[in-house]
C-alpha positions in Angstrom: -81.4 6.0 -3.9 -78.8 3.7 -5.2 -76.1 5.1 -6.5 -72.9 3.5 -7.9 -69.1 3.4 -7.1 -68.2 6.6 -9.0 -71.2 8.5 -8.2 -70.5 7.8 -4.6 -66.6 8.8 -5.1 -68.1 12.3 -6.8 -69.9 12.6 -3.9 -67.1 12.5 -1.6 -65.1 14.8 -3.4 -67.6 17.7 -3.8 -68.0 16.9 0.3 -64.7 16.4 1.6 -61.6 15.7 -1.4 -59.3 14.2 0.7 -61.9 11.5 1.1 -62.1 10.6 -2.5 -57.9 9.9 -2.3 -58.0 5.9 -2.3 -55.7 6.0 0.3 -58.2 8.2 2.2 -60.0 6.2 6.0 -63.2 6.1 3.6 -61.9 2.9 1.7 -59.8 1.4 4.0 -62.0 -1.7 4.9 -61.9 -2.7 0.8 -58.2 -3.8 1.9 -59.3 -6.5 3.9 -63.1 -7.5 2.1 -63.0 -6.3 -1.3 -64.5 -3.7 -3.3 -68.0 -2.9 -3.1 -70.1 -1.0 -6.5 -73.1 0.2 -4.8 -74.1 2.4 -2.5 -77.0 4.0 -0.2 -77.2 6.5 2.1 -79.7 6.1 5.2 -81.0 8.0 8.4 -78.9 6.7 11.6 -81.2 3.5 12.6 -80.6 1.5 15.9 -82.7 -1.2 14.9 -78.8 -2.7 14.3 -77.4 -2.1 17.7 -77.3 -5.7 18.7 -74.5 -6.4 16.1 -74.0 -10.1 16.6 -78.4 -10.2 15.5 -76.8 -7.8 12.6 -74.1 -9.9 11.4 -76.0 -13.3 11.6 -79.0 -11.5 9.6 -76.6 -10.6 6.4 -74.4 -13.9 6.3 -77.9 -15.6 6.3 -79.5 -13.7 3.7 -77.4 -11.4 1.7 -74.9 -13.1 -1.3 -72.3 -10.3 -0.9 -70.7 -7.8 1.5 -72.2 -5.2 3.0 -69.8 -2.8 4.6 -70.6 0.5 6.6 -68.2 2.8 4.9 -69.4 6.5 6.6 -71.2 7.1 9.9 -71.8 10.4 11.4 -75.2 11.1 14.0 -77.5 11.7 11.4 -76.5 9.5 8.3 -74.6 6.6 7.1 -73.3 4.8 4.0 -73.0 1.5 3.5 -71.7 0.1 0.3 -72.5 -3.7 -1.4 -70.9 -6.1 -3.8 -74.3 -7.4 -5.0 -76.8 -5.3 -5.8 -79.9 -7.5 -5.5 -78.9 -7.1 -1.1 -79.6 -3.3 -1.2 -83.3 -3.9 -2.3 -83.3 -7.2 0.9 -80.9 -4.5 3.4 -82.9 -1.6 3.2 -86.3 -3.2 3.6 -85.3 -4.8 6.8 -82.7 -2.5 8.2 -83.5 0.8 7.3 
């Protein structure tokens, strides 16, 4: 499921509130690539462990960022500036 910017900051308040502060660790990449307004939440894949194959995959195919804002052993988020690369992301890396 998709979900978008403020759905995924009401998510992190009902979870953890200090995460939903903008100043919170949870945003602190948006400082140095920008903002992104969509959001999924996937299964912990290592289909991306060879991160320089990872990298070279998304500057080649996706239009926008793709940042990996959460990561615990059993889920991540990741978060996008285009929405058209979630459909592309997930189909090949989830």
């Amino acid at each position: 499921m998709i979900i978008s910017r403020k759905q995924f900051r009401e998510y992190w308040k009902k979870r953890n509130p200090s995460f939903a502060q903008w100043d919170s660790p949870l945003w602190c990449l948006e400082e140095y690539y920008g903002k992104s307004r969509w959001f999924v939440n996937v299964a912990v894949n290592t289909k991306y462990e060879n991160r320089k194959e990872y990298h070279q995959w998304v500057l080649r195919n996706c239009r926008g960022r793709v940042l990996c804002y959460s990561s615990s052993a059993e889920e991540e988020w990741w978060g996008f500036s285009h929405k058209p690369d979630v459909f592309l992301w997930i189909l090949r890396w989830s």
